[in-house]
N, C-alpha and C positions, 0 to 999 in steps of 0.2 A: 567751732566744730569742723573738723578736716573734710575734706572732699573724698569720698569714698574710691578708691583706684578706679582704672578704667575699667576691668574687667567685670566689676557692678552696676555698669550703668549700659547694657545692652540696649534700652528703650529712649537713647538719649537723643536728641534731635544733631546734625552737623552744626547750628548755630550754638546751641549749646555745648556739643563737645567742644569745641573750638576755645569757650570760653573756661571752660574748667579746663583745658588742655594750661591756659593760658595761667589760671590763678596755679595750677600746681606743678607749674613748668621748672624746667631745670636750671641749674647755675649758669648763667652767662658761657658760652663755651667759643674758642677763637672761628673765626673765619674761619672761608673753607679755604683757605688760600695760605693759611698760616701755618703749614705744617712745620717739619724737621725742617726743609728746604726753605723757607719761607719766613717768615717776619717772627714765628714763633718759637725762635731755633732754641734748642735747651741751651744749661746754662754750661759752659764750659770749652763748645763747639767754636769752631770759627767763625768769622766775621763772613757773612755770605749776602752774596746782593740782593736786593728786595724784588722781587721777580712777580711783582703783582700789580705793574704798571698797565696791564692788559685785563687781567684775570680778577683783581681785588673785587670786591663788590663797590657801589658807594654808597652815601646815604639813604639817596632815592630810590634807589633797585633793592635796598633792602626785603625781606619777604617778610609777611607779616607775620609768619610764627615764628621768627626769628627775634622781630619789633616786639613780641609778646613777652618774651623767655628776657627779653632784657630790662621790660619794665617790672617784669616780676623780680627781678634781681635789682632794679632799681628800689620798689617800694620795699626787700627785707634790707639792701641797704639803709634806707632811709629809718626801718625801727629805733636800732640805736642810740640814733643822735638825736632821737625826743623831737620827731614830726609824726603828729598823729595822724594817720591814716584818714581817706576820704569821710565823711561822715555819712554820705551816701552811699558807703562799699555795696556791691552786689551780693544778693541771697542765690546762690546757684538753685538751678530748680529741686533738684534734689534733697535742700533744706525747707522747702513748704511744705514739708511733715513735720520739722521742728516749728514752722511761724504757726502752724495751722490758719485755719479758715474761721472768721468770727461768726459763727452760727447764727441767723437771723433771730432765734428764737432766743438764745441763752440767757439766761437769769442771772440775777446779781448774787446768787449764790452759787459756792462751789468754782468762782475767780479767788486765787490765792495771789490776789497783789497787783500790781500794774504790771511788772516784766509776766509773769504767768498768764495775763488776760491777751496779752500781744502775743507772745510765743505759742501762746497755749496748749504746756509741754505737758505732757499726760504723767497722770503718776505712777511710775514706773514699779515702784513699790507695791502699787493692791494686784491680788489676785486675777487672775485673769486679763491686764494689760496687756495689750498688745504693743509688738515695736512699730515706732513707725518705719511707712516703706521708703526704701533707699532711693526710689526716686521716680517724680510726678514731670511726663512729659506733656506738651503740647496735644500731643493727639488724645491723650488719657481724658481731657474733659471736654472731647468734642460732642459725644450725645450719651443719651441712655441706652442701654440695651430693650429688647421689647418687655421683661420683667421690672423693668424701673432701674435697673441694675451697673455699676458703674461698670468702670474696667477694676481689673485686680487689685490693682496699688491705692486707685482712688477709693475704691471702697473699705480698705484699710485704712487710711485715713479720715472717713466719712464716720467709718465705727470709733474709731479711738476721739473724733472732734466730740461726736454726740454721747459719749459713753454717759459722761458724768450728768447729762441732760435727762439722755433716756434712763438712769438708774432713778433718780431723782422723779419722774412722771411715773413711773410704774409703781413706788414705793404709796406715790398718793394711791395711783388709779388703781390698785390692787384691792385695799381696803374699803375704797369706796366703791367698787365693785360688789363685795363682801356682803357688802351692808343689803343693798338693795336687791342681792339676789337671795337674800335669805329672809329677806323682807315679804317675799314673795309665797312663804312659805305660809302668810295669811292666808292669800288669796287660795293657793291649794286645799287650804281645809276645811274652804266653801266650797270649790270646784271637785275637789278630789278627795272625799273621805273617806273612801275606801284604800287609799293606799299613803295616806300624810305620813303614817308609821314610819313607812318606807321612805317617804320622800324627806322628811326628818333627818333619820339615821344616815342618810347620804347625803345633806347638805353639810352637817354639823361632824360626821362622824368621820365622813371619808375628802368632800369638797373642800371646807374648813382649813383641817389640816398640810392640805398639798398645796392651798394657796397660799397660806403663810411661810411652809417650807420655800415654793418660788419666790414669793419677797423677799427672804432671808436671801436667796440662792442668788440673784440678778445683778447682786454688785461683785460678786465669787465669781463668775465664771466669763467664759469669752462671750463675743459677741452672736458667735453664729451659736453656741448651743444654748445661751437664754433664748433667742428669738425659737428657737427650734424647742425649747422648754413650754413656752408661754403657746407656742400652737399647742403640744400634746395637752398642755390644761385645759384650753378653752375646749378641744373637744371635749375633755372629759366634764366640763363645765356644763355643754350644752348637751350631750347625752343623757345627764339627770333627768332635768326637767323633760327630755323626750321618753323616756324610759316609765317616769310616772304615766304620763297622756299615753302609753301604749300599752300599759299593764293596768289602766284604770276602766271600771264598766262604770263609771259613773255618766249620766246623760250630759252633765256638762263638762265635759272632758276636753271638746272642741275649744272652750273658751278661753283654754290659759295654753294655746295656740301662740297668740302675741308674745308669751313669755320668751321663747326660744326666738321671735327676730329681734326681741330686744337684747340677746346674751348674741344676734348678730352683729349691730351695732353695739352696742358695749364692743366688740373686739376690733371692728374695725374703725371707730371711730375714737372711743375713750382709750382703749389698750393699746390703740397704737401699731396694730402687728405690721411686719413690713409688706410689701404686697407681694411676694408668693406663697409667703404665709396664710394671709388673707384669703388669697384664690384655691391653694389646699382648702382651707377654713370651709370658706363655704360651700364646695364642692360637698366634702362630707356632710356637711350643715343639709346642703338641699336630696342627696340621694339616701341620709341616712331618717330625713323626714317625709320622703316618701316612701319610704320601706316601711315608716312605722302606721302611716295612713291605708297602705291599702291590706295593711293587717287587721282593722278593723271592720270587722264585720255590720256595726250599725251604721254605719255611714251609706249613705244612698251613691250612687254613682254621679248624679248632678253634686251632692254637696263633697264628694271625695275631687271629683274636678275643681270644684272652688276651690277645696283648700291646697288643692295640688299648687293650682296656681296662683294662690297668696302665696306659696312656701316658696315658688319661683322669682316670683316679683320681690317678697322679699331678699330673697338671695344678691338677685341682680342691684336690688338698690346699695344693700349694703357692698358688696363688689367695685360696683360704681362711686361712690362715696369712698372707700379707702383708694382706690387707685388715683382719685381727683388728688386726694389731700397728700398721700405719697408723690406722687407726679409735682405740688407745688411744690415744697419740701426740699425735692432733691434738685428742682430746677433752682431755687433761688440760693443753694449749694452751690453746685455746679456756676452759675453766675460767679459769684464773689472768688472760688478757685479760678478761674479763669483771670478775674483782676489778678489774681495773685502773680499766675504765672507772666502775665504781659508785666504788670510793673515791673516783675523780677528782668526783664528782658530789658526792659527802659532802665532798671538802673546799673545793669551790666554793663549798658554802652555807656551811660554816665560816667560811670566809674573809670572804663578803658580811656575815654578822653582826658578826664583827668589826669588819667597817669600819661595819656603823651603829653598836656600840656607842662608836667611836672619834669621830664626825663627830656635827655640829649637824644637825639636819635641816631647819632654816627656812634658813640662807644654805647649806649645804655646806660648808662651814669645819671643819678640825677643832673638836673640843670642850673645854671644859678640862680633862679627864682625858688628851687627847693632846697637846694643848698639853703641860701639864706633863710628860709624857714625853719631848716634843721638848727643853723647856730642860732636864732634868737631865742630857739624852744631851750637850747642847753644850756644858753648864757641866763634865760630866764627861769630857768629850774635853779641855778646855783644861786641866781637873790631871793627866792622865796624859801630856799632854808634848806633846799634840796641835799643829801649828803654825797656831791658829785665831785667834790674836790677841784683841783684847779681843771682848766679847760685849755685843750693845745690847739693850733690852727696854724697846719701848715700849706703854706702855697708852694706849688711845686708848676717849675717851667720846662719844658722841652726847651733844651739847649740847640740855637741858631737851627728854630726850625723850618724858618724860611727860606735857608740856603737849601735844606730836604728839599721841601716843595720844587725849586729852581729846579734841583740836581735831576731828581726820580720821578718829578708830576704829582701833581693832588692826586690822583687815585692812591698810589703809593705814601703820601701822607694820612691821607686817610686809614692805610691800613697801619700805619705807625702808631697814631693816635688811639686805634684801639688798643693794639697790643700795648701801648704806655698803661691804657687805663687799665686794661684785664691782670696784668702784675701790681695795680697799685689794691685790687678788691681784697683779694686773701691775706695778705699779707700781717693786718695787724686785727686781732679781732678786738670789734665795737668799734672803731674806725667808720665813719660816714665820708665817703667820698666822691667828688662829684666835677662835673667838668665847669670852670668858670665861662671859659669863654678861649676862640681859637687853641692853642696848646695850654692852658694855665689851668691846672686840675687841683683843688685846696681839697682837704682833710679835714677832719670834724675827729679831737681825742680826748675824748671825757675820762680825767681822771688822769691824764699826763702833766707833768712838772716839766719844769727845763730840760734835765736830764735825762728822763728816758724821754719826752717828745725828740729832742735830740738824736737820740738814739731809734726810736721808730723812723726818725727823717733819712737817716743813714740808711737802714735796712731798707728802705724805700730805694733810695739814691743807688744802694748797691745791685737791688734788684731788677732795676732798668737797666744797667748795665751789663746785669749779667747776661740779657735778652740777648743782646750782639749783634744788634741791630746795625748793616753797613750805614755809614754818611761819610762820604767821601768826599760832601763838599765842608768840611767843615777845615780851617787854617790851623788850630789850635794844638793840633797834635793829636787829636784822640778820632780814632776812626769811625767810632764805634755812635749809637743814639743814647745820648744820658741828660742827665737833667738836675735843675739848682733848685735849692729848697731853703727855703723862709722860713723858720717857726717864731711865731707868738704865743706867749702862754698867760691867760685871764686867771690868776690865782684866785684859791677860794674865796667866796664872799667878795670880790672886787665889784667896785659897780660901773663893768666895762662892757662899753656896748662893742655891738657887731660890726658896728662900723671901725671904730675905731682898733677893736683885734684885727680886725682887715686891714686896714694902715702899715700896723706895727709888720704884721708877717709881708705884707708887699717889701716895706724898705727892708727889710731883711734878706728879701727874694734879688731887690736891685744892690744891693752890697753884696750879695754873692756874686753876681755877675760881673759887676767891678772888678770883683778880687779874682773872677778867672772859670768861672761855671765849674759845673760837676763837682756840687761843694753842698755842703748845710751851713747853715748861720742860725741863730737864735738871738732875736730884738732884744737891746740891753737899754736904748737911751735913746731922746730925741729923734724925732726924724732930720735927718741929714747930717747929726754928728758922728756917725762912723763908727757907733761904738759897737758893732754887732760879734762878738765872740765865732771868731772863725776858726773854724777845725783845721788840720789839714790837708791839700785836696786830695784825692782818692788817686791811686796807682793807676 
């Protein structure tokens, strides 16, 4: 999944931009030293001195968004050539809406598989799904709000984690709600027979039916208008039975009192409501059961006081009991998002080390430890049956570049060595290329033969040279920075190791220089009988 652009990620912390700065950084681009005037000169210009004996950067002054932008140009180099990526890559924070949070409570139903129980990617498909949000910072799961309430994004994510949990417990606790509120309608016909008629026709005729329509409705619609559905029912749930006790002259009318704190608890303890719901809930619950008490005229004022204050105490308990069990709920939430985000932070650094221990740090090129993981991956994909065709590997040398160094200074080599490497990336695409060691940069070309590995080595060869890079220490006639190239080519199904394709393309590399640098050769035979088919040398 991509990193969503910067302009999404307003709530992102600096340690975390930095790092999606990094994963979705740009191609390798030259120093800042390398312009027209400078080591980067286009191609056709003249030979101009290298003017970044003062100015060039070096390795160690490097800056670290620069060190970033070329390991990321390292690891898409490295795709190609069949080195799989860290196993431990970083989840930017922005994807723990796709990892989700494993819910303390969830069930072994409604996980569709092992990738879906780890990711646990909502189904995008039903009704009323929500997207997750773009992105989960650091500060988002520092505390609750005084409602129990997350920040915005988290609580998007809180609903989408729990969706299929909470459709799944309402679908029970609805019915079994059902049952024993209409259960109830015994007890009324002892307590209350002057009015069971009534109280009948509105369990059966009116309650009945809107509770089942909200069971049907709870897995259809979002989150905030179920919870906002399930308050308007409970009240009208608990209006019933207050409704009978207000319109009933029966003497024990008081007695089925208890009915309506147990449709309290039933909401907040079996229904589940969230807690503003709740604290609405019974708000109404307690002023609309004293409206209905001091409507009655048989009630003495000592027993209108008691049951005022039953109806209070009950209120409070039930109040108290849903805020406790909401509060553990979203705290042991909250908890485990938290791991989320800190691992995600641990394996961000993970991952960045990695990539330096794999990458060069003067050009950004892998290294020769990931090089050679790239060729073993490619030489190893064409004996297990892979359809990769032959495999080319060419070593390429900076031609007498220690008289550079002499002539211009390590700073100035240094800036050479990049600019060598930055012409050799574009150049051929699927090409993996990487720095061996001092000036000696090999190629990784899956799916080159003699002929065109040949032929890529050239366009290589030509393209260093078009740079125009001055070396004026150099005796041989050529004024210019260029370079000799070796190819060895592993034909299909061969069973040649990586060592030994490295062999063949070095002597190939020193029979070019035999013969006079600024040249290709391709390995035909033995090492040290000369047989290397030499092109010839370039104008």
């Amino acid at each position: 999944m991509p990193l969503p652009p910067a302009r999404m990620m307003p709530r992102m912390s600096p340690r975390l931009r930095s790092r999606a700065a990094w994963r979705q950084g740009a191609a390798l681009a030259p120093s800042p030293g390398q312009g027209k005037a400078g080591l980067g000169a286009r191609r056709g210009e003249r030979a101009v001195r290298v003017p970044c004996r003062a100015r060039a950067p070096s390795a160690t002054s490097a800056s670290d968004g620069s060190r970033k932008r070329r390991l990321n140009t390292c690891r898409d180099m490295l795709s190609p050539g069949g080195v799989p990526r860290p196993t431990g890559a970083s989840v930017p924070a922005a994807e723990v809406a796709r990892r989700g949070v494993a819910h303390p409570a969830r069930s072994a139903r409604g996980r569709k598989g092992e990738a879906d129980r780890m990711l646990n990617v909502p189904d995008m498909t039903e009704p009323g799904a929500a997207a997750p949000p773009d992105r989960i910072d650091g500060a988002d799961v520092a505390h609750l709000g005084p409602l129990l309430g997350f920040a915005p994004t988290v609580e998007r994510l809180f609903d989408i984690e729990t969706r299929g949990e909470r459709v799944e417990h309402l679908r029970v606790a609805i019915p079994v709600g059902l049952f024993f509120y209409n259960a109830y309608l015994v007890t009324d016909a002892v307590l209350l027979p002057d009015v069971i008629v009534v109280g009948i026709c509105l369990h059966l005729l009116v309650i009945l039916p809107i509770a089942l329509v909200v069971c049907w409705l709870v897995s259809r619609i979002s989150a905030v208008l179920r919870e906002r559905l399930l308050l308007v029912a409970m009240m009208g749930v608990f209006a019933v039975p207050l409704f009978t006790f207000w319109a009933s002259s029966a003497p024990n009318a008081t007695y089925t009192m208890p009915e309506l704190y147990l449709v309290l608890v039933y909401g907040g303890m079996t229904l589940q409501l969230r807690f503003p719901h709740m604290a609405a809930f019974t708000a109404f619950a307690l002023a609309a059961t004293w409206a209905a008490l001091v409507q009655r005229p048989d009630l003495s004022p000592a027993v209108l006081g008691a049951l005022m204050f039953q109806a209070a105490t009950g209120c409070a308990f039930a109040f108290y009991g849903s805020y406790r069990a909401e509060l553990s709920r979203r705290r042991a939430y909250l908890r485990a998002l938290r791991e989320i985000v800190r691992s995600d932070g641990l394996e961000a650094d993970r991952t960045l080390l990695l990539g330096l221990s794999s990458t060069d740090p003067l050009t950004g090129l892998p290294n020769r430890r990931a090089f050679d993981a790239a060729l073993e991956a490619a030489l190893d994909a064409g004996l297990q049956g892979a359809d990769t065709g032959p495999i080319a590997l060419l070593m390429i040398d900076v031609d007498h570049f220690k008289r550079f160094n002499d002539t211009y200074g390590h700073v100035a080599g240094d800036c050479c060595l990049r600019a060598v490497a930055t012409s050799l990336v574009p150049r051929i695409p699927g090409a993996t290329a990487a720095r061996y060691g001092g000036e000696e940069f090999p190629v990784v070309l899956p799916g080159f033969g003699r002929a065109s590995a040949l032929a890529a080595a050239e366009a290589l060869r030509a393209g260093v040279e078009a740079l125009a890079l001055e070396h004026a220490g150099r005796s041989d006639g050529i004024a210019v920075v260029s370079v000799s190239i070796g190819v060895a080519v592993a034909e299909a199904g061969a069973a040649m190791g990586a060592t030994t394709l490295t062999a063949e393309a070095d002597a190939a590399l020193y029979s070019v220089k035999r013969q006079g640098r600024n040249r290709c050769a391709v390995y035909e035979g033995r090492f040290g009988e000369g047989r290397s088919r030499l092109p010839a040398a370039a104008a």
